[in-house]
HTML snippet that shows the backbone in 3Dmol.js (N, CA, C, O; Angstrom):
<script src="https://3Dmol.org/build/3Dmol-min.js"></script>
<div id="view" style="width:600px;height:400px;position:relative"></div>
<script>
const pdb = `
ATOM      1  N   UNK A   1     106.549  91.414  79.298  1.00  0.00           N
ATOM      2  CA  UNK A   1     107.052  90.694  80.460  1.00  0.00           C
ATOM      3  C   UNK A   1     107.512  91.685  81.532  1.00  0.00           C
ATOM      4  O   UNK A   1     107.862  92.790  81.116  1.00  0.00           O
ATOM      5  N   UNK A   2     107.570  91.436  82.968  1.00  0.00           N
ATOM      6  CA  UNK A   2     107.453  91.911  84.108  1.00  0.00           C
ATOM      7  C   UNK A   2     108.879  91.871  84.646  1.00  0.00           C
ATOM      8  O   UNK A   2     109.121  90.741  85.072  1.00  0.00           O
ATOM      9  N   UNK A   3     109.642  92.491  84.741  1.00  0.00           N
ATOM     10  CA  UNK A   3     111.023  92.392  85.088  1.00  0.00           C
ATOM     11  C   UNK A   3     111.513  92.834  86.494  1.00  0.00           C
ATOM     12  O   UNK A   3     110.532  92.919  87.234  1.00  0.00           O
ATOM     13  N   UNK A   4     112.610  93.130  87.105  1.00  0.00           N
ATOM     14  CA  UNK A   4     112.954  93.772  87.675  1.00  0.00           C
ATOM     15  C   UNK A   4     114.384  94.196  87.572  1.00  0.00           C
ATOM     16  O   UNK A   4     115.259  93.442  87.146  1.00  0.00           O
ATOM     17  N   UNK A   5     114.584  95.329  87.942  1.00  0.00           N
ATOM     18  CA  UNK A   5     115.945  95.502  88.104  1.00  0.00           C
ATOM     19  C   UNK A   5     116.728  95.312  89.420  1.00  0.00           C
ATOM     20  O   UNK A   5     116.496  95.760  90.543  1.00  0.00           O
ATOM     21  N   UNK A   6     117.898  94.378  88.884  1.00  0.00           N
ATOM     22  CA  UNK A   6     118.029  94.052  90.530  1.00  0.00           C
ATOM     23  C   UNK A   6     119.046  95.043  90.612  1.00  0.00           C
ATOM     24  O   UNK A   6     119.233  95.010  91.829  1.00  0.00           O
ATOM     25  N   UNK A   7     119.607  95.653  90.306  1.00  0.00           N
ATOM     26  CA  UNK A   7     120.637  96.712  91.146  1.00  0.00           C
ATOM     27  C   UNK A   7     120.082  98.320  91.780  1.00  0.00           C
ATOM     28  O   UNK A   7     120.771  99.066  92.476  1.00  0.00           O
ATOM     29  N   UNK A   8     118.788  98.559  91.359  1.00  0.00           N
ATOM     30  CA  UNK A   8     117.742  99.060  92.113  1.00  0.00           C
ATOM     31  C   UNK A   8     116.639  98.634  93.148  1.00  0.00           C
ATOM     32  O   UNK A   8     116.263  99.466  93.974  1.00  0.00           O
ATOM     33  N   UNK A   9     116.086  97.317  93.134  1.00  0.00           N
ATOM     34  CA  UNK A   9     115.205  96.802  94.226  1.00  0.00           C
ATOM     35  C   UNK A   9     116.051  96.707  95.350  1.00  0.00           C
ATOM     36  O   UNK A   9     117.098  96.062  95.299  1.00  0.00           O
ATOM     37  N   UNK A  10     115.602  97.417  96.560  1.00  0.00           N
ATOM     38  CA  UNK A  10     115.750  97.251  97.579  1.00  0.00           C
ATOM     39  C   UNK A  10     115.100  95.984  98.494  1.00  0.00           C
ATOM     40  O   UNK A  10     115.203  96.070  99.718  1.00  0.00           O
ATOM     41  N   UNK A  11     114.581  95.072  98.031  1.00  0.00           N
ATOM     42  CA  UNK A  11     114.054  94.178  98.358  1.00  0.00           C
ATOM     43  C   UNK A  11     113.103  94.496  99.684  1.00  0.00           C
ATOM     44  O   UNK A  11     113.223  93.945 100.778  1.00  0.00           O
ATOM     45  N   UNK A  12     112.141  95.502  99.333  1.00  0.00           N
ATOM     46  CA  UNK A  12     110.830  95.912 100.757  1.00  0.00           C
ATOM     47  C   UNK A  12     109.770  95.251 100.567  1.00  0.00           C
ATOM     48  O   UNK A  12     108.818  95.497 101.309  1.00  0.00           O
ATOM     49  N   UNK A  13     109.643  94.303  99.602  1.00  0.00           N
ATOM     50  CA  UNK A  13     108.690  93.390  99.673  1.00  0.00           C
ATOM     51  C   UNK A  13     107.627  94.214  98.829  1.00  0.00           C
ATOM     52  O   UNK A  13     107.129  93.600  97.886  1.00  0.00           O
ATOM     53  N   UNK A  14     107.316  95.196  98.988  1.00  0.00           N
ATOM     54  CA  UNK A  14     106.052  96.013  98.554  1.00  0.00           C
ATOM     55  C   UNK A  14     105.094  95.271  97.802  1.00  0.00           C
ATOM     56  O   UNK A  14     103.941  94.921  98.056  1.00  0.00           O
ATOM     57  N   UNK A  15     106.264  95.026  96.258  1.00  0.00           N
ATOM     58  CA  UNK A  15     105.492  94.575  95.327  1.00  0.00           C
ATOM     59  C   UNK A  15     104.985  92.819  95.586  1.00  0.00           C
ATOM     60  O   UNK A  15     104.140  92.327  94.839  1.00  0.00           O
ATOM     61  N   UNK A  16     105.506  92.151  96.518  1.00  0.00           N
ATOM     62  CA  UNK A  16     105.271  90.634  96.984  1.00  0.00           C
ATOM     63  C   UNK A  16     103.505  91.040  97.766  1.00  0.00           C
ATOM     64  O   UNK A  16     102.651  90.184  97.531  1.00  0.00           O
ATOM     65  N   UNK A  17     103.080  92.200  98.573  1.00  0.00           N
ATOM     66  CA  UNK A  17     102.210  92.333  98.925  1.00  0.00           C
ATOM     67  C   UNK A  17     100.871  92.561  98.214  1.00  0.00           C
ATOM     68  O   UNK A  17      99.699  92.635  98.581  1.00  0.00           O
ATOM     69  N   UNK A  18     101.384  92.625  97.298  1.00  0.00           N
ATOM     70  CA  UNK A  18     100.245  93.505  96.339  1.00  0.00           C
ATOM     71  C   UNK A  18      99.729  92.523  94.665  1.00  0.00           C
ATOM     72  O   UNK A  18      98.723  92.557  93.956  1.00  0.00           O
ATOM     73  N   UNK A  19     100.834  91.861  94.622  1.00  0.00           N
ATOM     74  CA  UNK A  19     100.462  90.394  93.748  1.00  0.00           C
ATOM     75  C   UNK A  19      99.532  89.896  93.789  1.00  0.00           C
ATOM     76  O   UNK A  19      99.353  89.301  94.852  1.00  0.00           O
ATOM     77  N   UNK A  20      98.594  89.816  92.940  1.00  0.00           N
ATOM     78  CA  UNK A  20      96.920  89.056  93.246  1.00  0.00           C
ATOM     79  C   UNK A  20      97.808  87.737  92.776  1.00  0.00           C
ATOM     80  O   UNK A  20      97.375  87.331  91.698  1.00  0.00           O
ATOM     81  N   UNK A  21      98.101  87.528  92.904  1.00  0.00           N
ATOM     82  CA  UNK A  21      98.764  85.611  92.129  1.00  0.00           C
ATOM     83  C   UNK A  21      99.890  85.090  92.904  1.00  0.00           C
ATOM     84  O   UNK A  21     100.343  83.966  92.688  1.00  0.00           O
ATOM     85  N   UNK A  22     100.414  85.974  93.917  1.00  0.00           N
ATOM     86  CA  UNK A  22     102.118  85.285  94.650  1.00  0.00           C
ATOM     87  C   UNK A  22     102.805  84.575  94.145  1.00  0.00           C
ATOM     88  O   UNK A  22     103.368  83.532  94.477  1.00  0.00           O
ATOM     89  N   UNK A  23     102.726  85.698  92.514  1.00  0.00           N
ATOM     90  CA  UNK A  23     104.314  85.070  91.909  1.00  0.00           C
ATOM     91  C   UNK A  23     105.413  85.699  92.186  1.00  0.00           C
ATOM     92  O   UNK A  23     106.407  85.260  91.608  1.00  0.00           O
ATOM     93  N   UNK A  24     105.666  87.182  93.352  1.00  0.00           N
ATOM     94  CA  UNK A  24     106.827  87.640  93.666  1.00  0.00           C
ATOM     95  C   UNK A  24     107.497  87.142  94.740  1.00  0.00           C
ATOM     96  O   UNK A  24     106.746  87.106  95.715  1.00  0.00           O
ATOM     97  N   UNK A  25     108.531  86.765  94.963  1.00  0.00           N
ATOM     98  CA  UNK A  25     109.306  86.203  96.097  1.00  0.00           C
ATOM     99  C   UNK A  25     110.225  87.137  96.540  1.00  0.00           C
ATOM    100  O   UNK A  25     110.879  87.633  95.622  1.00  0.00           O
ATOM    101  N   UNK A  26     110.531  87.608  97.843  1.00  0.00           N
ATOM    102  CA  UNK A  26     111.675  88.463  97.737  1.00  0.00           C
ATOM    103  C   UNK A  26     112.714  88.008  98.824  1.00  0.00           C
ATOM    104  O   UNK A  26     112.462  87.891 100.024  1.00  0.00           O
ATOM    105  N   UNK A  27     114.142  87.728  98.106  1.00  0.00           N
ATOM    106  CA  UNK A  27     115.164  87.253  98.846  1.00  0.00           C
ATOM    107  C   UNK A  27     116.243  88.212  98.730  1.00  0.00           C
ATOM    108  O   UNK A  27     116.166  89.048  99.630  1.00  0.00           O
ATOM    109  N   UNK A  28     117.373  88.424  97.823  1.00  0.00           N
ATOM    110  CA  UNK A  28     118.308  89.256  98.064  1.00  0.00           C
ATOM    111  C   UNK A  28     117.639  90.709  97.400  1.00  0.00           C
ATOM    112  O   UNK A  28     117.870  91.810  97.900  1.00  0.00           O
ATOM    113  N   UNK A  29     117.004  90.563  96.512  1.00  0.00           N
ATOM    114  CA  UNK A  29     116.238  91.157  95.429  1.00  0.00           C
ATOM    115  C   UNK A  29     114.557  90.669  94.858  1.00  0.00           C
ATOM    116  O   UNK A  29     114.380  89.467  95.054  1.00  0.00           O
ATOM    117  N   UNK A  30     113.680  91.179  94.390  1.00  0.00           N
ATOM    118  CA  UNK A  30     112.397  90.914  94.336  1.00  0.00           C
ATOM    119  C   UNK A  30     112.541  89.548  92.989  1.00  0.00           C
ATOM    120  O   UNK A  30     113.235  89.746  91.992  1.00  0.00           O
ATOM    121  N   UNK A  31     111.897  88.441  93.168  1.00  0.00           N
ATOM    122  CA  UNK A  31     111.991  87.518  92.334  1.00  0.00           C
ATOM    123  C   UNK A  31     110.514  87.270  91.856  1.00  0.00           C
ATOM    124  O   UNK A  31     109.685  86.758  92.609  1.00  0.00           O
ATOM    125  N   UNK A  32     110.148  87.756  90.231  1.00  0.00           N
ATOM    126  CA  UNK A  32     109.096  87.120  89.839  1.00  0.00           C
ATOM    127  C   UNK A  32     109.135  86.162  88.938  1.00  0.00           C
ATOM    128  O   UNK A  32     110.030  86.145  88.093  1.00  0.00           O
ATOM    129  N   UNK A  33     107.922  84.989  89.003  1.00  0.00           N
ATOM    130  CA  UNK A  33     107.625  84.037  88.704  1.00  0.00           C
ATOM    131  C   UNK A  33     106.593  83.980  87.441  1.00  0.00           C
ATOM    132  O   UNK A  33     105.369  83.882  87.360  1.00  0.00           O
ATOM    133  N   UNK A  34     107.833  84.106  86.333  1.00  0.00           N
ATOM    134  CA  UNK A  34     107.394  84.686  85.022  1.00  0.00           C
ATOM    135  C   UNK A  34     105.718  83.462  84.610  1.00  0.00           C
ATOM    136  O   UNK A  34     104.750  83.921  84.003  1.00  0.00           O
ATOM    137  N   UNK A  35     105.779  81.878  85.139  1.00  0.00           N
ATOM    138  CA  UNK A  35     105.144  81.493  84.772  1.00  0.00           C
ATOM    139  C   UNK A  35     103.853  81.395  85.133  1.00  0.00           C
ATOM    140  O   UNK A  35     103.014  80.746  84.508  1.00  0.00           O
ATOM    141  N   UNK A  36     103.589  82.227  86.459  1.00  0.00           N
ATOM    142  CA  UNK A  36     102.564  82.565  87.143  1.00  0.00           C
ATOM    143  C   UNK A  36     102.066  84.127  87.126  1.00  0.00           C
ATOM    144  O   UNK A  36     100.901  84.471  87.325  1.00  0.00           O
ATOM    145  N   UNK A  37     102.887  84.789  86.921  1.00  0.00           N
ATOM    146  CA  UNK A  37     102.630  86.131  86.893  1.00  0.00           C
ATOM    147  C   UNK A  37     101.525  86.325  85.499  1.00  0.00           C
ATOM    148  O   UNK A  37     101.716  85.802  84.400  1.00  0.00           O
ATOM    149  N   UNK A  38     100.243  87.286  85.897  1.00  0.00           N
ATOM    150  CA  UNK A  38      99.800  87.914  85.255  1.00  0.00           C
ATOM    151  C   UNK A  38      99.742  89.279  84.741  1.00  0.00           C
ATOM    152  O   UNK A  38      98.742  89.879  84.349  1.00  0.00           O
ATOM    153  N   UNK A  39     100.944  89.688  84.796  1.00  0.00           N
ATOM    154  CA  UNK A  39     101.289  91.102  84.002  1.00  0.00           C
ATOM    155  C   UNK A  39     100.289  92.155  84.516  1.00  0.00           C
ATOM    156  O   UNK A  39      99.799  92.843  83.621  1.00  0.00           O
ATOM    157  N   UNK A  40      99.925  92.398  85.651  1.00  0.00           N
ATOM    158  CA  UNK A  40      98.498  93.371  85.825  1.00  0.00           C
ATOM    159  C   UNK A  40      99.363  94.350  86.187  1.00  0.00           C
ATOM    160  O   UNK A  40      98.632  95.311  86.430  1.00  0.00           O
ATOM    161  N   UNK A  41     100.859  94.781  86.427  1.00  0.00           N
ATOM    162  CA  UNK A  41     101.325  95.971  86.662  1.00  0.00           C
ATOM    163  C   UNK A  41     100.948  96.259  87.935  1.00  0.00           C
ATOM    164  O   UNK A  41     100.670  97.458  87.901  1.00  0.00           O
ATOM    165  N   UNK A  42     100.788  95.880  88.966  1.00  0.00           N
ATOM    166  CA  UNK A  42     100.243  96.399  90.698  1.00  0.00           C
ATOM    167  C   UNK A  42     101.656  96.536  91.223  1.00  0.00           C
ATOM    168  O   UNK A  42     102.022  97.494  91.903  1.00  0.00           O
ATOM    169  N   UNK A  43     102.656  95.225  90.765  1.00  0.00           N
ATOM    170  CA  UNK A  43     104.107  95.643  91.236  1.00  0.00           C
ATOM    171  C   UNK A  43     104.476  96.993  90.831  1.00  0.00           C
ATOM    172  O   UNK A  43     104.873  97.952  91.493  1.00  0.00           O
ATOM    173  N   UNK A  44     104.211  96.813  89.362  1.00  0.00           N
ATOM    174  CA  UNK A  44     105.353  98.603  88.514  1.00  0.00           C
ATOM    175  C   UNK A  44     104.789  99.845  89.164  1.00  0.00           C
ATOM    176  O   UNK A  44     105.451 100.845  89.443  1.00  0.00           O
ATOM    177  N   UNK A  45     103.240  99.643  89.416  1.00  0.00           N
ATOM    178  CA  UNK A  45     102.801 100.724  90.462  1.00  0.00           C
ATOM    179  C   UNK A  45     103.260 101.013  91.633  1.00  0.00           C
ATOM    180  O   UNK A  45     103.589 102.172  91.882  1.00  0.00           O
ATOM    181  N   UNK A  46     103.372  99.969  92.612  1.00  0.00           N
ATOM    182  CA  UNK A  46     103.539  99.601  94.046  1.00  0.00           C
ATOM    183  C   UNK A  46     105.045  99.981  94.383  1.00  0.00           C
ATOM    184  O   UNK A  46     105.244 100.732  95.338  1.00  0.00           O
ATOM    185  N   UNK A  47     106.208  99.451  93.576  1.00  0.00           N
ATOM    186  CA  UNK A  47     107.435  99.627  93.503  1.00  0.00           C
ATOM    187  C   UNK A  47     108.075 101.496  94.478  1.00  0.00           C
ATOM    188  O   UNK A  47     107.804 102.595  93.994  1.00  0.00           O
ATOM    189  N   UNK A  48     108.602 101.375  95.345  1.00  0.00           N
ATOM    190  CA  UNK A  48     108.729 102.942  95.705  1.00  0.00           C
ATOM    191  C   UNK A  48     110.128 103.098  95.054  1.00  0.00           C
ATOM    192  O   UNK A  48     110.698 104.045  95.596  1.00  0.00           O
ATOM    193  N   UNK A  49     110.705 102.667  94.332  1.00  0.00           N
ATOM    194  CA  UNK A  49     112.065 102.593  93.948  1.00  0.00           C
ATOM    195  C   UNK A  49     111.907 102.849  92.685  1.00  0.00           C
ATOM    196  O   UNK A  49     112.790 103.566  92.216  1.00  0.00           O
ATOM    197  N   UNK A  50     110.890 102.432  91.793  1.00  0.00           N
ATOM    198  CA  UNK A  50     110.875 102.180  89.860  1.00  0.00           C
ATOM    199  C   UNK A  50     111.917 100.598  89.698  1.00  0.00           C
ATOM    200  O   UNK A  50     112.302 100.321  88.562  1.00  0.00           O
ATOM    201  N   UNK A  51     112.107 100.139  90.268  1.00  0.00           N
ATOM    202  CA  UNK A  51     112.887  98.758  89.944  1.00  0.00           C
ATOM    203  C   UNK A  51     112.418  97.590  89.119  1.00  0.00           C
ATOM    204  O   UNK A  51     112.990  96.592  88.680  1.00  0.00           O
ATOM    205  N   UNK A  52     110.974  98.125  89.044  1.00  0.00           N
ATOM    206  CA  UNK A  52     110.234  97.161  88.482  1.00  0.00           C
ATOM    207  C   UNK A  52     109.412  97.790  86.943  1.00  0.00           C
ATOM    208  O   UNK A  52     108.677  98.777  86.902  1.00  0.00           O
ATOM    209  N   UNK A  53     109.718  97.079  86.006  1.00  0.00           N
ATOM    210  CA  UNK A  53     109.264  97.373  84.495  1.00  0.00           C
ATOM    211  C   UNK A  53     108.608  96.658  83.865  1.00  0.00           C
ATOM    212  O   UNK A  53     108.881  95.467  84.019  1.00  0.00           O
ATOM    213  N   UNK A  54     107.572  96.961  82.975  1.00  0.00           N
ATOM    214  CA  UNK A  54     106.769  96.315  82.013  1.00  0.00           C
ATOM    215  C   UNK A  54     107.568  96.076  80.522  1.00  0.00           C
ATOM    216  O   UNK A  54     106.984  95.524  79.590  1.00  0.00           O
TER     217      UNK A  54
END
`;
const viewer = $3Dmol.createViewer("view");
viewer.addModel(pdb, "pdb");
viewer.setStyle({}, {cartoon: {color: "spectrum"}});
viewer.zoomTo();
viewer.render();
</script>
């Protein structure tokens, strides 16, 4: 599962751009949408922070 850490995301959207599925939302912090998300890792790549984990 695809997580994030919210006391590291800076919320830059990055990983919302790069989602083949637009299960990331980003409001105070990056929000994914565990039931849509397909785990392809483009966020954990994309991330310029590491906030985001497999």
């Amino acid at each position: 599962m695809v997580s994030v850490n919210d006391s590291e995301c800076t919320a830059c959207g990055a990983c919302a751009d790069v989602c083949p599925e637009g299960a990331i939302t980003v409001e105070d912090v990056a929000v994914i949408n565990a039931e849509v998300c397909i785990e392809c890792g483009l966020c954990v790549d994309e991330c310029p922070v590491s906030a985001i984990e497999e």
